[in-house]
matplotlib code that plots the C-alpha trace (Angstrom):
import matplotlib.pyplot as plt

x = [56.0, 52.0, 50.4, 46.6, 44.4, 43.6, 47.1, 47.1, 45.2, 47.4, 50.5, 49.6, 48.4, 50.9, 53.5, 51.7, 50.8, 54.6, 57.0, 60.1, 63.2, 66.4, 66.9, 64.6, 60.9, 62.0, 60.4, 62.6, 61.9, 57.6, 55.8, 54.8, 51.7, 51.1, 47.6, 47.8, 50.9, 53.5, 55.9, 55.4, 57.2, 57.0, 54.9, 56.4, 54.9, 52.3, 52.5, 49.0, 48.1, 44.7, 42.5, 41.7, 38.3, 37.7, 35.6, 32.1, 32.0, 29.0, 26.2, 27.5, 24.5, 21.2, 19.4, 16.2, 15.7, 12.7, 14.8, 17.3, 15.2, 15.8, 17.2, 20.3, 23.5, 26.6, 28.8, 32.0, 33.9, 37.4, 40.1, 40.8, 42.6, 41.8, 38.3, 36.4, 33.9, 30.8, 28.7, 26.1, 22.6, 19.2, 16.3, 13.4, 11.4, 7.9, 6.9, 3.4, 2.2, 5.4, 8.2, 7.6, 10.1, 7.8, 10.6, 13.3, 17.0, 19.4, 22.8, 24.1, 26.8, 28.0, 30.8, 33.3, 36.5, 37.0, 35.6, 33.5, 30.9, 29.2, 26.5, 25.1, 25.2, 22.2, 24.3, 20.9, 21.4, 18.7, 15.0, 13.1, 9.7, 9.6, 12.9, 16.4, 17.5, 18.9, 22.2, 22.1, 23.8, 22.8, 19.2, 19.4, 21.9, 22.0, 21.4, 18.3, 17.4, 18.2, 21.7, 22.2, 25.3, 27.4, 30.9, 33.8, 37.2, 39.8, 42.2, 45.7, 47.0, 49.5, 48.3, 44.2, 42.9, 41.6, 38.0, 38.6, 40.3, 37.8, 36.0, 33.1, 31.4, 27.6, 25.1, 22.9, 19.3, 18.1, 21.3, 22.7, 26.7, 28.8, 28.8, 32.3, 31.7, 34.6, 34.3, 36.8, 35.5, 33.9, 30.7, 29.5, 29.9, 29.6, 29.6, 32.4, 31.1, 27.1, 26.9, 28.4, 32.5, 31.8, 29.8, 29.9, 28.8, 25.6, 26.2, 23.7, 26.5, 28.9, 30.7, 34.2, 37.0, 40.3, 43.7, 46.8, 49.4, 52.0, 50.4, 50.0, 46.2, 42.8, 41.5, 37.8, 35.6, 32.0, 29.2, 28.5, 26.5, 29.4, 28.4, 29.9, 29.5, 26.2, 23.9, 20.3, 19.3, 18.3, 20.3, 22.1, 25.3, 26.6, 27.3, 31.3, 33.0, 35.1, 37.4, 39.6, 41.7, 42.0, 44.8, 42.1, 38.7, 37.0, 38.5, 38.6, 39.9, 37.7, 37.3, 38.1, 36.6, 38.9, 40.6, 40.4, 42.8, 41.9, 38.2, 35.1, 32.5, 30.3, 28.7, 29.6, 27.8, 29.9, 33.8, 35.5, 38.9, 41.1, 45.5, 46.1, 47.2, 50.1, 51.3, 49.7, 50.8, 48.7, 44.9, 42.7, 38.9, 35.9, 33.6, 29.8, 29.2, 25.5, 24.3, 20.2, 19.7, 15.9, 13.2, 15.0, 14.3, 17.6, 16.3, 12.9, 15.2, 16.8, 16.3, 13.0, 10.5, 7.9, 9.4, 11.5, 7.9, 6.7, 10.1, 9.9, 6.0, 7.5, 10.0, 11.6, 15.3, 13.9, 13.2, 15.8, 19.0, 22.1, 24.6, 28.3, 31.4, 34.4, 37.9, 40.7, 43.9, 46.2, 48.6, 48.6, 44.8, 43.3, 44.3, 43.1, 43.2, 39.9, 39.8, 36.7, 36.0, 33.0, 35.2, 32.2, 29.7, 25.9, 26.6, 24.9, 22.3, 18.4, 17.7, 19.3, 21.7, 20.6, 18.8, 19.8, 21.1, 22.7, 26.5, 27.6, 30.9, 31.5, 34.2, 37.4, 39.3, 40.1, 42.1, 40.7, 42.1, 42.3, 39.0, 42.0, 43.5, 47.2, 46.8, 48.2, 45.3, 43.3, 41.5, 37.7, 35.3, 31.7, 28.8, 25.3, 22.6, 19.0, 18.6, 14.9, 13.3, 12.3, 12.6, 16.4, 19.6, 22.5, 25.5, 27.9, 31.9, 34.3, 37.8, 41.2, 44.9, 46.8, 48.0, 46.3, 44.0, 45.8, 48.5, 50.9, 50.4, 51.5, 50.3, 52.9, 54.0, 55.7, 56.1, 58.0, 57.8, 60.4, 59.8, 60.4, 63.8, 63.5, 65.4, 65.2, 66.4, 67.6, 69.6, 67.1, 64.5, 61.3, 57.8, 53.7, 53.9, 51.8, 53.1, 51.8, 54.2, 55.5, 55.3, 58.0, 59.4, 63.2, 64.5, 67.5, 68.2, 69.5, 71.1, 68.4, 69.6, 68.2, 72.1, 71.9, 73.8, 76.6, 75.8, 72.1, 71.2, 68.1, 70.4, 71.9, 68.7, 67.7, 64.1, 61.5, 58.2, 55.7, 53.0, 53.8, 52.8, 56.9, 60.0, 63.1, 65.2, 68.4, 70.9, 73.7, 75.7, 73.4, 70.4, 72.3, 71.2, 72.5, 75.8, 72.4, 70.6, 70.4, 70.9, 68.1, 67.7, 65.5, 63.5, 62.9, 60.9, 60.1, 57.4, 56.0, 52.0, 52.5, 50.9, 53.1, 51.1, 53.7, 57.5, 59.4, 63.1, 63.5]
y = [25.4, 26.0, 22.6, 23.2, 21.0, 19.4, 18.7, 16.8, 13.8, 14.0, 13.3, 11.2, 8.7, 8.9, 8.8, 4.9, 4.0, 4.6, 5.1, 6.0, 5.7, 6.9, 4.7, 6.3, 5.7, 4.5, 6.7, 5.5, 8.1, 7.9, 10.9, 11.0, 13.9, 14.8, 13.2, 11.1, 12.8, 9.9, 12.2, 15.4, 15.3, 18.4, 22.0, 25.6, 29.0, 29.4, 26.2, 23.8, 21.2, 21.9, 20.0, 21.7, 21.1, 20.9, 23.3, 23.0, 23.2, 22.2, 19.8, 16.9, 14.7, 14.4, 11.1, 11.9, 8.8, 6.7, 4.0, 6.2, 8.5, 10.6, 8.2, 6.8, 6.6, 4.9, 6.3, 4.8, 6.8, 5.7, 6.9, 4.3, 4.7, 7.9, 8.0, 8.1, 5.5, 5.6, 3.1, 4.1, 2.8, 3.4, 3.9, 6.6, 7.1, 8.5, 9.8, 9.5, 7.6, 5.2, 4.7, 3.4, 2.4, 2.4, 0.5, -2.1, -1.3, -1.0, -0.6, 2.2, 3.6, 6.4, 7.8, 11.2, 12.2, 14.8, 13.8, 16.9, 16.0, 12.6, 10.8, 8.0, 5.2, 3.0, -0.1, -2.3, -5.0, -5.1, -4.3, -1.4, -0.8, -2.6, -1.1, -2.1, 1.9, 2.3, 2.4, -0.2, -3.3, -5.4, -5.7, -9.0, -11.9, -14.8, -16.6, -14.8, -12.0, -8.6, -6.7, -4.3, -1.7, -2.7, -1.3, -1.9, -1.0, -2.0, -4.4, -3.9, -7.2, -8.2, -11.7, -11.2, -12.9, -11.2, -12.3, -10.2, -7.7, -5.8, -6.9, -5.6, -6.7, -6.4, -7.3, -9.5, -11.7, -14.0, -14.8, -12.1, -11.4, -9.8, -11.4, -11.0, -10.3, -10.1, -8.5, -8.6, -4.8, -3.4, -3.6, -7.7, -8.8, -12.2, -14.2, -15.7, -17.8, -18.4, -17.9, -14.3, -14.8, -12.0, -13.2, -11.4, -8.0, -6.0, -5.0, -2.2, 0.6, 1.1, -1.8, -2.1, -4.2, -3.0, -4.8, -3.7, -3.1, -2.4, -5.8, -7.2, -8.3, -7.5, -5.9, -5.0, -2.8, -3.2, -2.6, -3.1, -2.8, -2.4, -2.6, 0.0, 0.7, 2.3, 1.6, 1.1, -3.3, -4.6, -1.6, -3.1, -0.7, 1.9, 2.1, 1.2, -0.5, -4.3, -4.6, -8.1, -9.4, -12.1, -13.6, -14.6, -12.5, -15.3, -16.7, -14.0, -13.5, -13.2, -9.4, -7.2, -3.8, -0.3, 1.8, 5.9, 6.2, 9.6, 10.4, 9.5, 7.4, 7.9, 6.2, 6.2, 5.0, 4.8, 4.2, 5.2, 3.3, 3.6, 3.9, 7.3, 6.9, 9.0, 7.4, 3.7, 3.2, 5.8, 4.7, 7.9, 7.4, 10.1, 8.5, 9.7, 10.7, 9.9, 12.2, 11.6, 15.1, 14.6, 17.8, 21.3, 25.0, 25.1, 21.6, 23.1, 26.6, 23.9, 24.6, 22.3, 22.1, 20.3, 17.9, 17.1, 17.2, 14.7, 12.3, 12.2, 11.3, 8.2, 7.5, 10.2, 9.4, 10.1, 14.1, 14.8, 12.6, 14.1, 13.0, 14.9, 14.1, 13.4, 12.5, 10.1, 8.4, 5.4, 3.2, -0.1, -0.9, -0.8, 2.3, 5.3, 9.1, 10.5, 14.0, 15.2, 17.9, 17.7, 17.6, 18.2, 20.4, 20.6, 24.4, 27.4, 26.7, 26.7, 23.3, 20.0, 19.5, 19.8, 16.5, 12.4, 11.4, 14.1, 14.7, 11.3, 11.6, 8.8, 5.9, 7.4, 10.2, 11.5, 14.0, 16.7, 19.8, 22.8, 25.1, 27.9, 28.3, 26.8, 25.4, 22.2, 19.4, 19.0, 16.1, 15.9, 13.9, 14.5, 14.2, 13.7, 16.1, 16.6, 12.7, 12.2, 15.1, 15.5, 13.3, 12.8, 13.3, 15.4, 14.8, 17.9, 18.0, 19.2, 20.1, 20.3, 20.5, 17.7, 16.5, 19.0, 17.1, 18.2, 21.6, 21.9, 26.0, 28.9, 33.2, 35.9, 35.3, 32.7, 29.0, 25.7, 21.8, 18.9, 15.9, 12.4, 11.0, 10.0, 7.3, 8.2, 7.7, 9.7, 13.0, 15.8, 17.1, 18.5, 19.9, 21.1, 23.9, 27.1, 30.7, 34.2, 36.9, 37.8, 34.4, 31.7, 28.2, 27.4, 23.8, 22.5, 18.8, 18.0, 14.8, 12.6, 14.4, 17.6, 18.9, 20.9, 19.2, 21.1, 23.4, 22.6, 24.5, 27.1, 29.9, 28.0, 27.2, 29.4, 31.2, 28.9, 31.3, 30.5, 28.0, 24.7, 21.0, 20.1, 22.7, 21.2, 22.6, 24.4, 25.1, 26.8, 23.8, 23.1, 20.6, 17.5, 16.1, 12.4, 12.7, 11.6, 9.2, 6.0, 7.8, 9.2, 12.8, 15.2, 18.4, 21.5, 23.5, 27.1, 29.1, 32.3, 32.9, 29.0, 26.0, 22.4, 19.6, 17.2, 16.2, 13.9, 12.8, 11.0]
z = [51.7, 51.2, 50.0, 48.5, 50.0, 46.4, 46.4, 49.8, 48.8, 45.7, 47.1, 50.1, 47.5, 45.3, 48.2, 49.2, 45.2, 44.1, 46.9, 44.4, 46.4, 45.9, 43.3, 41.5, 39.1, 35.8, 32.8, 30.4, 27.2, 28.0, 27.9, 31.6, 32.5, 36.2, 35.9, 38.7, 41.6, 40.5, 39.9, 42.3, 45.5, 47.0, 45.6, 46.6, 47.2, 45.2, 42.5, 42.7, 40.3, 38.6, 36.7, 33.1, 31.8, 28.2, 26.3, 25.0, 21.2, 18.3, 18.4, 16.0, 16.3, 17.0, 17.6, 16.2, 13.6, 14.2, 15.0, 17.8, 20.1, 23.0, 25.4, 22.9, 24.8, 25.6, 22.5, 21.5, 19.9, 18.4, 14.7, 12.3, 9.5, 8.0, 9.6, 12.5, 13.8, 16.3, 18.0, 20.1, 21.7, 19.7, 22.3, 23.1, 26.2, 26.4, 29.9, 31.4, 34.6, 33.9, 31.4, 28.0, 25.2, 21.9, 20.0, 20.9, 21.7, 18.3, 17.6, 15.5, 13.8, 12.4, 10.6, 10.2, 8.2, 10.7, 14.1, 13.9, 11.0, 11.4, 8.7, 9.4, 6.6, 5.2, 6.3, 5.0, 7.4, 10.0, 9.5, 11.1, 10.7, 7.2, 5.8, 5.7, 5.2, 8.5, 10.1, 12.5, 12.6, 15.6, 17.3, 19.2, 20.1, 17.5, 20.6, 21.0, 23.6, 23.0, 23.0, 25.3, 26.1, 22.7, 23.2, 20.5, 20.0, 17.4, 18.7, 18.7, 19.6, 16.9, 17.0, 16.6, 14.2, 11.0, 11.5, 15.0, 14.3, 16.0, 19.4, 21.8, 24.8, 25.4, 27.5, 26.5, 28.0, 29.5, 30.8, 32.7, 32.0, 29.2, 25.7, 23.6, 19.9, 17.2, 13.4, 10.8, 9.9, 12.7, 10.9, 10.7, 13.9, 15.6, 19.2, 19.7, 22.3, 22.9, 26.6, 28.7, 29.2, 32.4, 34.7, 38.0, 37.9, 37.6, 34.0, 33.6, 32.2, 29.5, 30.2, 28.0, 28.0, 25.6, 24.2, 27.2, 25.2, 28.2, 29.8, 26.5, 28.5, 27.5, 30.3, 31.0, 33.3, 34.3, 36.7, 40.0, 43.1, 46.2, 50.2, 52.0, 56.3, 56.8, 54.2, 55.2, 55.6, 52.9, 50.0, 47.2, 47.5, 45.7, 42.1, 41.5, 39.1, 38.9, 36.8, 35.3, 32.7, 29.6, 27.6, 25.2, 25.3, 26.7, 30.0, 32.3, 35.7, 38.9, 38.8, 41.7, 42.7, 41.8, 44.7, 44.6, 47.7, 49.1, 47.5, 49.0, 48.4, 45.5, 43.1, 39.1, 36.4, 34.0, 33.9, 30.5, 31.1, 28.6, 28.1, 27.1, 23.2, 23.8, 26.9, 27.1, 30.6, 32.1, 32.1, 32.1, 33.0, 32.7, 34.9, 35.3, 39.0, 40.0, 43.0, 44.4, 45.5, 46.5, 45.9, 47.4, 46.7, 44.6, 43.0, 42.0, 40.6, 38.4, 34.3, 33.3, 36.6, 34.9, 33.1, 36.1, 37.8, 35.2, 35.3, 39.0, 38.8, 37.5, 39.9, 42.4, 41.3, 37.5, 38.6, 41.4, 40.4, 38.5, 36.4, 35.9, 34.1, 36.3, 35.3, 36.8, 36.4, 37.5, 36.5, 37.6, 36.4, 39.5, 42.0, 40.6, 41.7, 41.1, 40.9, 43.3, 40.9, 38.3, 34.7, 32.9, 35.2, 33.8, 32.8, 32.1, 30.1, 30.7, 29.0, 28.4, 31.1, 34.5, 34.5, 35.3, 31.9, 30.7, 30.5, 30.2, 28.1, 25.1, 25.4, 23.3, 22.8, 19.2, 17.9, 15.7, 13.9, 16.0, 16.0, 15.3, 11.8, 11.6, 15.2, 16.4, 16.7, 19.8, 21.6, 21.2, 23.5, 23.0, 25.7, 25.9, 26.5, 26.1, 27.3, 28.0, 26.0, 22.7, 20.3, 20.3, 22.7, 21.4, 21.0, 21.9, 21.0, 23.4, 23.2, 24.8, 24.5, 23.4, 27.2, 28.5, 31.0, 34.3, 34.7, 36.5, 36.9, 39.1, 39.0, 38.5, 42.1, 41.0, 42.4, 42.4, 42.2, 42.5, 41.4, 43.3, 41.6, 37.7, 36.1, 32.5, 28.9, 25.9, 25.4, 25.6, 27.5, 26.2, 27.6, 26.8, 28.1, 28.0, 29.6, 29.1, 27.6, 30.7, 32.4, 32.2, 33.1, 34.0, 35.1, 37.3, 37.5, 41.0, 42.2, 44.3, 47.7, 45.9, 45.2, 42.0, 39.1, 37.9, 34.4, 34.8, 37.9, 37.6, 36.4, 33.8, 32.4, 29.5, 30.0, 28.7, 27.6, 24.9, 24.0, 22.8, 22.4, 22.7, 23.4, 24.0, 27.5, 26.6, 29.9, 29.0, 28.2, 25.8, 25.9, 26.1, 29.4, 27.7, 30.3, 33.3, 31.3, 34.0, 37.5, 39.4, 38.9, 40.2, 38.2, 39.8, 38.0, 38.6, 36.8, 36.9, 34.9, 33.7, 32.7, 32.7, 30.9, 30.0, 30.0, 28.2, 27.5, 24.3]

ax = plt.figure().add_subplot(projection="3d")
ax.plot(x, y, z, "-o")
ax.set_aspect("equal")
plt.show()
């Protein structure tokens, strides 16, 4: 058996985060994706996991109203009913001897029918420069002090109340801490209390807090500065993240830092938290990894050398800083793997991305129709770019296979993995899956020794080839697998020029 190294880290965590005995990890008839190494137990010949980055697609917006600028940030992006909705930070820099903000900090909004093509109403209900024609909808607390880092989402707790049917945290000043917000219509929004509900943190991120619908708990995640062994006297820490939970949106409990067993130390601006809409009990983050680089030949070869110059003339971390997407994934809210791979990389390009700011992906994931006619949908995020120049950021869409975050995948040469032993429910077996023409997948359910089960070994399995969101397992028996619905069972799987997203049983 060859293990990649990536694959290593992967198991040895999920060996100490789960530790599935013989009586096996219940999955009941949840779409389960091999995000995080719960359900891998051992890889053969030439099968790795691998994390799949999503593709760069248009420009959807462009912050360049007199009222948003170049340095507008912190999107939300979430579907509801029929449309799509979009929150995000109004702010502009100029750059000289020091940093200047010509206007004070807005929140906007924005709407799509698609996901892909976003207007921006005149919502008439805050003044800019002498005119109500805008789209933003909050500029300060009612408390007074301004509003800072505004993040929604709908809630989906059966027993919100109408007037709050949607709710966002934000922070506010002079007091330091995260203010709750509710809105009956995610436009008109009030406090719900007049003094911050999160107090210990640093605050100065997206911070977000959502409706758990497996823990049937809000639960939020914010900001802060962590000591680690062998920082210099006197050094705040290193960016990290706290995260805590609510029955009621406003009594929260003492909030406790997040574990990446297996990665090292870095710092992340941003979190991105989220349950996975198609499986809720996995929470799937896209945090933004900061990196202080200092000046360097390969620094100073960077796209943009004078404005870099000029940012740095400012402050050092301004020029010689950068910012990546990264992605990870856990399930019991607070243990997470973090993939040590950048999920978003700055990319080829010779402007807009190479540069502290940039890349930072929105809060949300959205499905969109496929950029291929007759195509199933596919999930969109969108990330910033051009932050800091110009006279607005943009806003760029990127896409991805439904599930498709993480494979499962092995060349011609062919490969295996077995998972840990599966408790699960239902009559069938189906799977994302994604082979070439000549490539293909087959599956044996074994006892939890690892004994093949009788009529489902690998040659009784029919030849699974193709590309599809859900194929349903046929053995020769058929596809009923209802007969080992309860008892721990294992899946081998063997592929050959394959992709594995996904399972389920239902």
């Amino acid at each position: 058996m060859r293990v990649p190294v990536t694959l290593f880290a992967f198991l040895v965590w999920s060996s100490a985060s789960v530790r599935a005995q013989d009586s096996g990890l219940g999955i009941g008839s949840r779409l389960e994706l091999f995000v995080d190494g719960a359900l891998i137990e051992e890889t053969r010949g030439d099968a790795r996991v691998e994390l799949r980055r999503p593709t760069p697609r248009e420009v959807v917006l462009v912050t360049d109203r007199s009222w948003e600028g170049n340095a507008c940030g912190h999107f939300t992006v979430f579907q509801d009913d029929g449309r799509y909705r979009m929150y995000y930070r109004g702010s502009h820099f100029e750059t000289g001897k020091r940093l200047v903000r010509p206007h004070r900090e807005v929140i906007c909004y924005a709407e799509s029918l698609d996901g892909i093509r976003w207007y921006r109403p005149d919502l008439g209900m805050v003044e800019f420069e002498g005119s109500n024609a805008n789209n933003i909808i909050l500029d300060r607390l009612p408390v007074g002090g301004t509003v800072h880092n505004f993040v929604p989402f709908k809630d989906a707790n059966p027993e919100a109340a109408p007037d709050a049917r949607y709710k966002a945290v934000s922070r506010g000043s002079p007091e330091r801490g995260l203010y709750a917000w509710k809105s009956p219509d995610g436009i008109r929004w009030k406090l719900m209390a007049d003094r911050p509900v999160i107090t210990k943190g640093y605050f100065d991120s997206q911070n977000l807090a959502f409706w758990d619908p497996v823990r049937r708990e809000y639960r939020g995640y914010h900001r802060e500065f962590r000591k680690i062994p062998g920082l210099p006297e006197g050094t705040r820490g290193i960016r990290d993240v706290l995260t805590g939970a609510s029955q009621d949106f406003l009594n929260w409990t003492d909030p406790v830092w997040l574990s990446y067993p297996g990665a090292p130390d870095e710092e992340l601006y941003t979190n991105q938290i989220r349950p996975y809409y198609r499986a809720p009990h996995l929470l799937l983050g896209f945090p933004t990894r900061y990196i202080e680089l200092g000046w360097s030949d390969s620094m100073r070869a960077l796209p943009e050398l004078e404005h870099r110059r000029l940012r740095a003339g400012v402050h050092i971390r301004y020029g010689t800083a950068l910012t990546e997407g990264l992605f990870m994934a856990g399930r019991d809210r607070i243990s997470f793997h973090r993939w040590q791979e950048a999920y978003i990389r700055p990319g080829l390009r010779p402007v807009d991305n190479w540069v502290y700011g940039d890349n930072y992906q929105n809060w949300g994931i959205v499905e969109t129709r496929s950029h291929i006619e007759g195509a199933p949908d596919e999930l969109s995020v969108y990330v910033n770019e051009s932050y800091w120049r110009g006279d607005g950021t943009k806003l760029r869409r990127y896409t991805l296979r439904i599930d498709g975050f993480v494979a499962v995948t092995a060349p011609m040469a062919g490969g295996e993995i077995v998972t840990r032993p599966l408790v699960f429910e239902g009559g069938r077996l189906f799977l994302n899956f994604s082979t070439s023409a000549a490539g293909s997948i087959r599956v044996e359910l074994q006892d939890a020794a690892g004994t093949p089960l009788e009529g489902f070994g690998l040659d009784d399995c029919s030849v699974v080839f193709g590309d599809e969101l859900e194929r349903e397992v046929r053995w020769k028996g058929g596809s009923d697998v209802s007969s080992l619905a309860g008892r721990p069972v294992r899946l081998r799987f063997a592929l050959r020029d394959a992709d594995l997203f996904a399972l389920r049983f239902r």
